[in-house]
C-alpha positions in Angstrom: -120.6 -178.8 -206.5 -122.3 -181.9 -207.3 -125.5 -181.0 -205.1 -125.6 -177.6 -207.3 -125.7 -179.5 -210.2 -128.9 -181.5 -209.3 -130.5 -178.9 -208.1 -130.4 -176.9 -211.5 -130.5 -179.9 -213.9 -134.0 -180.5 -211.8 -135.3 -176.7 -212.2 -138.1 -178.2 -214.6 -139.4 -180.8 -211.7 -139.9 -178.2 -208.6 -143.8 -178.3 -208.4 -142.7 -182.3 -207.4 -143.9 -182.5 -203.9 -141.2 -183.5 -202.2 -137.3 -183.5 -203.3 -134.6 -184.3 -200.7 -132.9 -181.2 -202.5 -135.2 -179.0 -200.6 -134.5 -177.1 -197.8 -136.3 -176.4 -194.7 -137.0 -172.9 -194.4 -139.0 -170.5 -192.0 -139.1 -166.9 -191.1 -138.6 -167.4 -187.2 -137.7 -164.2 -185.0 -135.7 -164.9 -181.5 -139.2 -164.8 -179.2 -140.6 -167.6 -181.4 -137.3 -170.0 -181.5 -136.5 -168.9 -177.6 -140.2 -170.0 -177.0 -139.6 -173.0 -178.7 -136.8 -174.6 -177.2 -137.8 -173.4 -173.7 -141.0 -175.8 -173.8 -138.2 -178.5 -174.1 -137.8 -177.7 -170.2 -141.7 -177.7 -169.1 -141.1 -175.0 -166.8 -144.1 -175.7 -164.7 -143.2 -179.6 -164.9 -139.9 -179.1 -163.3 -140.8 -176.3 -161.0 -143.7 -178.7 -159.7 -141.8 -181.9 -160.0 -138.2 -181.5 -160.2 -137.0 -178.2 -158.2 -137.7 -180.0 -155.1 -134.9 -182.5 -155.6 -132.7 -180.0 -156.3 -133.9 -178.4 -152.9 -132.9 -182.0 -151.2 -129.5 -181.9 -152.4 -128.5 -177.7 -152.1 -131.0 -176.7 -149.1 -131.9 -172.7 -148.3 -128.7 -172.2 -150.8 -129.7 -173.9 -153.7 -130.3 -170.8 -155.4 -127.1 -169.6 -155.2 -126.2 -172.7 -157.3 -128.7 -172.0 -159.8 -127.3 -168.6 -160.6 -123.8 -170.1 -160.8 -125.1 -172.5 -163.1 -126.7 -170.0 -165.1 -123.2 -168.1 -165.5 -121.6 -171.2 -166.5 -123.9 -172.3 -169.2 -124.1 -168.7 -170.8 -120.1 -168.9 -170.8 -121.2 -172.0 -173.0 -123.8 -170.2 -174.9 -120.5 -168.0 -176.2 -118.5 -170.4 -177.1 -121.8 -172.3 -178.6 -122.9 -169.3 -180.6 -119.7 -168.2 -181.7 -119.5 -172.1 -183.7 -123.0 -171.3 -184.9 -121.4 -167.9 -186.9 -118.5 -169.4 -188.4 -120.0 -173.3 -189.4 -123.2 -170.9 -190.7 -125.3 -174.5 -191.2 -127.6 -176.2 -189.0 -127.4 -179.6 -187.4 -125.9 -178.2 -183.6 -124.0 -180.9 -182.1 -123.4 -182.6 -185.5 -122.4 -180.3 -187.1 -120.0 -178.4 -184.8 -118.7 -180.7 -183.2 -117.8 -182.1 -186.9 -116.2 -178.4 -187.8 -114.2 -179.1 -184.7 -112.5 -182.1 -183.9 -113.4 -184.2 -187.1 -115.9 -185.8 -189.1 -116.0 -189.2 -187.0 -116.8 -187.6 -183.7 -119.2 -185.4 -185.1 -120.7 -188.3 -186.8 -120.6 -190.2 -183.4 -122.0 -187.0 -181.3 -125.0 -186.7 -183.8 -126.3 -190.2 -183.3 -125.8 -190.1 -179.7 -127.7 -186.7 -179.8 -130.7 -188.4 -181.8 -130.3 -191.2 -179.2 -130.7 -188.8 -176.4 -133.4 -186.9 -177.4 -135.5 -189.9 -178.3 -135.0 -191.2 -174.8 -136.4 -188.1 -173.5 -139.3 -187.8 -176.1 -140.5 -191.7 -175.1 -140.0 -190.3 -171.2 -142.2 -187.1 -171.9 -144.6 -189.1 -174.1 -145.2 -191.6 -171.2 -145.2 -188.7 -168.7 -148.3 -186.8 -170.4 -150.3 -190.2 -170.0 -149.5 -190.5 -166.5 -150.0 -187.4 -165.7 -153.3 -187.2 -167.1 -154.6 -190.3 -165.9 -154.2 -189.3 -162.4 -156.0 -186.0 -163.1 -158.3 -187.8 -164.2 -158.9 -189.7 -161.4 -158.5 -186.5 -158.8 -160.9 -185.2 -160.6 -163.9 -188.2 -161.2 -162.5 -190.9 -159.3 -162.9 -192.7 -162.7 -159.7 -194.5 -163.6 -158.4 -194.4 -167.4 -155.2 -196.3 -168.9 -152.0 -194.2 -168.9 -151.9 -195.1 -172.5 -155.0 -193.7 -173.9 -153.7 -190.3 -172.9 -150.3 -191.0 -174.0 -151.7 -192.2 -177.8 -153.3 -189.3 -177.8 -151.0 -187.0 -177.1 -148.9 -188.7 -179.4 -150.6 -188.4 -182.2 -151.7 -184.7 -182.1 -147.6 -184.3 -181.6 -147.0 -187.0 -184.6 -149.4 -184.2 -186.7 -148.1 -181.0 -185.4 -144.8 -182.9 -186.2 -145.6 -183.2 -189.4 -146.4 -179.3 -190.3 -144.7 -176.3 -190.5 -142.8 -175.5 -187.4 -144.3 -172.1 -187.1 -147.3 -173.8 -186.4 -145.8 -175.5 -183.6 -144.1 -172.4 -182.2 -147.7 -170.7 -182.0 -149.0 -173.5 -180.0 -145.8 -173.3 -177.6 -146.0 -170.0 -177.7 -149.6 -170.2 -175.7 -149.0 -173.3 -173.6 -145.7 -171.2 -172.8 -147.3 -168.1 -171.5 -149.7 -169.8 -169.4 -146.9 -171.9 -167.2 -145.1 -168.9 -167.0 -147.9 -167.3 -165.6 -148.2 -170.2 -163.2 -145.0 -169.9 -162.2 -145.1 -166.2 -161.3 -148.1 -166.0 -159.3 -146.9 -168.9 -157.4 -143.4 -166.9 -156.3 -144.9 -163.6 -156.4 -148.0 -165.4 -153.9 -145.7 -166.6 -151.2 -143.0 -163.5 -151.6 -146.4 -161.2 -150.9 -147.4 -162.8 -147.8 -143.8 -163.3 -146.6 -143.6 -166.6 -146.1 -143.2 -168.7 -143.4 -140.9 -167.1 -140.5 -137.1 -168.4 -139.8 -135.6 -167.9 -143.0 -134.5 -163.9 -143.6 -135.3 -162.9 -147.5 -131.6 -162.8 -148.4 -130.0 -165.9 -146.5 -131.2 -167.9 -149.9 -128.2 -165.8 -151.7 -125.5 -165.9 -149.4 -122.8 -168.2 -150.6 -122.1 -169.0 -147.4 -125.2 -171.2 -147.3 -123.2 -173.4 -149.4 -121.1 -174.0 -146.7 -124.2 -175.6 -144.7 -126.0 -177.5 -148.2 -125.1 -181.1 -149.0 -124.3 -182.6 -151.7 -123.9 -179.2 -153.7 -122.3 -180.9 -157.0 -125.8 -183.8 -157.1 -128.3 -180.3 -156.6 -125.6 -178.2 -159.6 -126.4 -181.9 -161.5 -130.2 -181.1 -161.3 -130.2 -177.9 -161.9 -127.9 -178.3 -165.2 -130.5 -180.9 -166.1 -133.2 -178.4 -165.7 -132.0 -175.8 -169.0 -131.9 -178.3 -171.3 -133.2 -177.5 -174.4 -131.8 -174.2 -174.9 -128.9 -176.0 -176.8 -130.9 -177.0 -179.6 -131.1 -173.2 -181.2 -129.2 -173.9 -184.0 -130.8 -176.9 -185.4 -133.7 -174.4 -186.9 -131.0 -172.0 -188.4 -132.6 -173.2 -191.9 -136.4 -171.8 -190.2 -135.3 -168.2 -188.8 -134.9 -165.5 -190.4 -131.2 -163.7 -189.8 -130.0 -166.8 -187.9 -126.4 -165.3 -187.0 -128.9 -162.6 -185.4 -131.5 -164.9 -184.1 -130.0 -167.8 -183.1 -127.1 -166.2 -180.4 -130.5 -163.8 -179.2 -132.8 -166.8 -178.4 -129.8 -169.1 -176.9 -128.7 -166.3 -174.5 -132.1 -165.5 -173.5 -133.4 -168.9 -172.8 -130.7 -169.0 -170.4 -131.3 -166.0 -169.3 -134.7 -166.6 -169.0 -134.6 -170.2 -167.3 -132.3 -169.1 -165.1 -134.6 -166.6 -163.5 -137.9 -168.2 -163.6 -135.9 -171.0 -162.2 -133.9 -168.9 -159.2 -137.7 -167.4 -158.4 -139.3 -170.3 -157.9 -136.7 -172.0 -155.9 -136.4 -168.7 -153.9 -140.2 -168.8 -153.0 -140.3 -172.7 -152.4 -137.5 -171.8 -149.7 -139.7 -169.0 -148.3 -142.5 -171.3 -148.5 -141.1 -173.8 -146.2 -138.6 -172.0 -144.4 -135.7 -174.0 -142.9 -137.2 -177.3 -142.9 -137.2 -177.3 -146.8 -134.3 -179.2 -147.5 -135.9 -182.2 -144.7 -139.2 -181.4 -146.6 -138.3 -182.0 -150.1 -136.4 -185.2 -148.9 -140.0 -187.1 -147.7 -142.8 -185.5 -149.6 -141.3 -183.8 -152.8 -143.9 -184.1 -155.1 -146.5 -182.0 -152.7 -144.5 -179.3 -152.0 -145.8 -177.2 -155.3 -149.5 -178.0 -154.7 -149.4 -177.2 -151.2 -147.5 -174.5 -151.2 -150.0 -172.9 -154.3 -152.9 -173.9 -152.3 -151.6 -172.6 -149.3 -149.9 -168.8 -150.5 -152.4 -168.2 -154.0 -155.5 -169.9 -154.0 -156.3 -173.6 -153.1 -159.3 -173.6 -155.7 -156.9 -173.6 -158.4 -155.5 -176.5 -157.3 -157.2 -178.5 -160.4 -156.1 -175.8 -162.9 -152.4 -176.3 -161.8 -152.4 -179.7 -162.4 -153.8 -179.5 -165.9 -151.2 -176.8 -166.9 -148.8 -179.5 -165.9 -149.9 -182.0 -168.0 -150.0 -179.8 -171.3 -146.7 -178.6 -169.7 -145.6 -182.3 -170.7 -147.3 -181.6 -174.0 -145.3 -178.7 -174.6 -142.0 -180.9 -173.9 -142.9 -183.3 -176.1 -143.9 -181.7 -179.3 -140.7 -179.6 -178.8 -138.2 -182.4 -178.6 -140.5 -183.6 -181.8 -139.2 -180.6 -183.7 -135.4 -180.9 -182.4 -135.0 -185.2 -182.8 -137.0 -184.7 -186.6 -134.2 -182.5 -187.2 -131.4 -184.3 -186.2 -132.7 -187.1 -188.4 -133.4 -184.7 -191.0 -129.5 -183.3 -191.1 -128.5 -187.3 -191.0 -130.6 -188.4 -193.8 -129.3 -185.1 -195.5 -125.8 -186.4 -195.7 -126.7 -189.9 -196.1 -125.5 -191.5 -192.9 -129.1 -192.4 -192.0 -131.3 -193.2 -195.1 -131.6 -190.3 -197.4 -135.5 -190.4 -197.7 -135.4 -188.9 -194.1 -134.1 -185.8 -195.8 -136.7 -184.7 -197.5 -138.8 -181.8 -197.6 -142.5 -181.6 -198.0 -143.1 -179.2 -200.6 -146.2 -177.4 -199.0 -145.8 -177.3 -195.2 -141.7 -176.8 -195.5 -141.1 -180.1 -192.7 -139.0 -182.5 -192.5 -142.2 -184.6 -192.7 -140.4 -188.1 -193.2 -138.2 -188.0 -190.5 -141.3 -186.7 -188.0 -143.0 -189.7 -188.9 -140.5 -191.9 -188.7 -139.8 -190.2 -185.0 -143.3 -191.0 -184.4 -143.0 -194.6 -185.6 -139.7 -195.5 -183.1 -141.7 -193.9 -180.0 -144.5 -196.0 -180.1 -142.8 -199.0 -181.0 -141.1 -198.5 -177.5 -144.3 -198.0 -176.5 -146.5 -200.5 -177.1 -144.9 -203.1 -175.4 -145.9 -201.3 -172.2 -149.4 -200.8 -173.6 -149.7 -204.3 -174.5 -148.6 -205.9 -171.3 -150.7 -203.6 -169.0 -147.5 -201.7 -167.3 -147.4 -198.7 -166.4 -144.5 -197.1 -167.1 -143.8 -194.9 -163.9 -140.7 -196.3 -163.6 -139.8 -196.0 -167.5 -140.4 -192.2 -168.0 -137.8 -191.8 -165.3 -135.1 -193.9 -166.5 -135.8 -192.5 -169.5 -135.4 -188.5 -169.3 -132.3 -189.6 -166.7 -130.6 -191.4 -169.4 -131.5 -188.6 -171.9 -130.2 -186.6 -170.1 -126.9 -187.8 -169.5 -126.0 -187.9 -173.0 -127.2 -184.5 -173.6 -124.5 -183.6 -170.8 -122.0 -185.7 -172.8 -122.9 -183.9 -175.7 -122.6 -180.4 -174.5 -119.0 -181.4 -173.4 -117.8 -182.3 -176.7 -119.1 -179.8 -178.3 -117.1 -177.2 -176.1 -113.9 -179.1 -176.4 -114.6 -178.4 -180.4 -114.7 -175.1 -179.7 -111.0 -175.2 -178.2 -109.9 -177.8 -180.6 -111.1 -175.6 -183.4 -109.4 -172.6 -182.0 -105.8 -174.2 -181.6 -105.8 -175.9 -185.1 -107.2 -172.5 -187.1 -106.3 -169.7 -184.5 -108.2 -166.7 -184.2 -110.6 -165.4 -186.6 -111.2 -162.1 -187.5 -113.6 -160.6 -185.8 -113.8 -163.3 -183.3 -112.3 -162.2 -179.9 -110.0 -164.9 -177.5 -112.5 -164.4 -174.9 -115.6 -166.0 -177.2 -114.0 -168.5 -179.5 -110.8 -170.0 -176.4 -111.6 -168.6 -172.9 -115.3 -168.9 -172.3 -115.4 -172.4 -173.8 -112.6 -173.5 -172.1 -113.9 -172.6 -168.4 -117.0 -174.3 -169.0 -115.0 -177.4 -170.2 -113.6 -178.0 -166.7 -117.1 -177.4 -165.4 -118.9 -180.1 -167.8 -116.1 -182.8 -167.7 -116.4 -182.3 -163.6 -120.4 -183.0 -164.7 -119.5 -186.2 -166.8 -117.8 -187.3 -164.1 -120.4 -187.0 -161.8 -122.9 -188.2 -163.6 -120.7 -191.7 -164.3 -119.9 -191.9 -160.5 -122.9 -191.5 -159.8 -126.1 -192.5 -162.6 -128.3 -193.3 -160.4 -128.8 -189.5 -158.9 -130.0 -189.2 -162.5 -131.5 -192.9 -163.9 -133.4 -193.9 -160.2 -132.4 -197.6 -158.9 -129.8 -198.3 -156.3 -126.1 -197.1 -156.6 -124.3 -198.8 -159.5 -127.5 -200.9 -160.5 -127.7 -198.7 -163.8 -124.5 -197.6 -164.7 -124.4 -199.9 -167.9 -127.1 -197.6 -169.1 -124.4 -194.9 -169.4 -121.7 -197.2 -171.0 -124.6 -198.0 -173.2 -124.3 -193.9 -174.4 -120.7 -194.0 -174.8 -121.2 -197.0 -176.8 -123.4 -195.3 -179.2 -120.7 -192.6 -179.6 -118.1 -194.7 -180.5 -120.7 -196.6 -182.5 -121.5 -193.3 -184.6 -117.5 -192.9 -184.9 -116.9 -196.5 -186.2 -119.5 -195.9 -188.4 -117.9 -192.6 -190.0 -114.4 -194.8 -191.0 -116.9 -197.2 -192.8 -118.0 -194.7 -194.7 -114.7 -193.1 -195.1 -113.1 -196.1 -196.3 -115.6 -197.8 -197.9 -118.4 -195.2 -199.1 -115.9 -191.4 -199.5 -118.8 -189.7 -201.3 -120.8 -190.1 -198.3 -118.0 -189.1 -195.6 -117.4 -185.9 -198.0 -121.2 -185.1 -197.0 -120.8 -185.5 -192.8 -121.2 -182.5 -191.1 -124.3 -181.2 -192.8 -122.6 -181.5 -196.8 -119.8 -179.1 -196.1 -115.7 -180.2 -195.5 -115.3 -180.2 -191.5 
């Protein structure tokens, strides 16, 4: 192999500090990369925030939907993990969905990955300022610029960016544990004290609440849009140690995980509010954490709370840092981005270049908020909604890989019908039903009226075919670098 060849011819040259021949590496157990990817979701951020829309849309039996949701995406997690044994290289999305249906798509997919994840780094970026300024302000009564916060918080990420990851899973690690514990003695506060009366403790998981919840398919939409993260296990396969190991143990129990802490919470915000809650979260949805905390654990935490949010936004956005550096990383790597981005720093083991160059595009979208005074309550929105959208897209493709895989090479050995055909393909009807959904109707997801936004999701589909346009270029015009799609192995 040619990329043998240079690695051995440049033996002599290894104390170079950087070489794009070298590869990330790590020593990552499941705890650590589960701990990682979870901060992607900023438990306390969505419990706080984002749980009560959910609660609009599926009322006292929204979490009946979380569980089913839960079911369906570990159904994907099988089918997901299963690809991540038999490609055995990193790059997720990229690189499976490459293995699967073809070089061009995967190509396509990998872009519009990277495109989706900065979108939700620039919202979570944004967030942190906002966040903070208004603490601030709660707190003093002084009033700061979102964007001081923001630039902060985007350069400490820019630096822990820039490290070794491990050093970045010990700081998630910490701010990880303390929103958990946020989140527990919230639900385990009001479930104590019982509540408020007209609700019995098991109504929440009776299916047939569904029957009496609208808009069940908008509150399953939210409540997809609350794991994600937990798909981006396999981009550090190169930075855990016994990945076919690690990798399927963190992505089954981050699901496993979100799912519960998830179900809790919207279990106790139902008990919290009784049968009003669905009419509740529709007119004050972002007070229904605080005054619930204040009301079943302590009101003179109140302050704490809010602070734990905003490094709960921290978390997020050093974590989709790690997975976006990455995706450039395994782009420049095969040379359909530029191949500097592929390099490796020699002493911290990052994929330091493309960090920085992260760090570069988010405040370029930045600044020209920061420069024209706006604040961008509005953008962060838009932002994770869009984001999120094409991480739906993505999560689609990649499980009609899976079955596209499975009819053109047949069974493995050692690889059941159940994993590599029938898990993927039920989730496949349940994530193209999503797509739908989310075209029909982007503005549950990107704000603004109905329809007013909807371009923003051509926009994503646009990139994909983009990405796949941009693969026959290279396979017509540049072979050596199509040979290399799909992380420098043949898809």
């Amino acid at each position: 192999m040619e990329v043998e060849m240079e690695m051995k011819l440049n033996m002599d040259d290894v104390q170079i500090e950087t070489s794009p021949q070298k590869k990330l590496s790590g020593s990552m157990g499941a705890v650590g990369l589960a701990l990682t990817v979870l901060a992607f979701s900023a438990p306390l951020t969505t419990v706080s925030g984002y749980i009560p829309f959910a609660l609009m849309f599926g009322g006292v039996g929204s979490p009946v939907i979380f569980i089913l949701t839960t079911l369906v995406l570990l159904l994907f997690s099988v089918g997901y993990v299963t690809l991540n044994n038999i490609v055995k290289r990193p790059g997720d999305f990229y690189a499976f969905i490459s293995y699967g249906i073809g070089k061009s798509t995967g190509l396509g997919s990998g872009i519009l990955a990277a495109v989706s994840y900065f979108l939700l780094l620039a919202g979570v970026t944004s967030f942190f300022g906002v966040s903070c300024s208004d603490l601030v302000h709660d707190m003093t009564g002084a009033s700061i610029p979102w964007y001081w916060p923001t630039l902060a918080c985007w350069l400490v990420v820019s630096m822990l960016g820039y490290l070794h990851v491990e050093l970045s899973a010990k700081v998630l690690t910490w701010v990880m544990i303390l929103e958990i514990v946020v989140c527990l003695a919230f639900s385990f506060g009001v479930l104590a004290k019982g509540g408020v009366p007209g609700v019995s403790a098991s109504a929440p998981f009776m299916p047939s609440q569904l029957a009496n919840s609208t808009n069940v398919p908008f509150c399953m939409l939210f409540t997809v849009s609350f794991f994600m993260g937990f798909e981006a296990t396999a981009l550090f396969r190169d930075e855990v140690k016994m990945p076919d190991r690690t990798i399927p143990r963190a992505t089954y129990g981050a699901v496993i995980f979100i799912g519960a802490i998830y179900t809790l919470c919207a279990y106790a915000m139902i008990m919290a509010y009784g049968p009003e809650v669905q009419s509740i979260a529709a007119k004050t949805p972002a007070a229904m954490f605080p005054d619930a905390f204040a009301k079943f654990v302590s009101p003179g935490l109140h302050l704490i709370v809010s602070v734990l949010v905003m490094t709960s936004a921290f978390a997020a956005s050093l974590s989709t840092q790690n997975v976006l550096s990455r995706y450039m990383h395994n782009l420049g790597t095969d040379g359909a981005l530029p191949r500097f981005l592929g390099k490796v720093h020699a002493k911290h083991e990052s994929p330091y270049l493309a960090s920085m160059t992260v760090s570069v595009m988010v405040l370029c979208v930045l600044m020209p908020f920061i420069l024209m005074g706006a604040k961008p309550d509005l953008l962060y929105g838009q932002l994770s909604g869009v984001g999120t959208s094409g991480i739906i897209i993505l999560m689609t493709i990649v499980n009609l890989s899976s079955l596209v895989w499975y009819v053109r090479r047949g069974r493995q050995q050692g690889v059941s019908f159940a994993k590599s055909f029938l898990a993927p393909a039920i989730s496949s009807v349940f994530f193209i039903a999503l797509v739908y959904l989310v075209a029909a109707h982007f503005d549950v997801l990107a704000g603004g009226d109905p329809g007013q936004y909807v371009w923003m999701f051509y926009c994503l589909i646009g990139v994909q075919v983009g990405g796949m346009a941009l693969a026959q270029y290279f396979k017509h015009r540049r072979p050596e670098v199509f040979e290399c799609l799909g992380r420098s192995q043949n898809g």
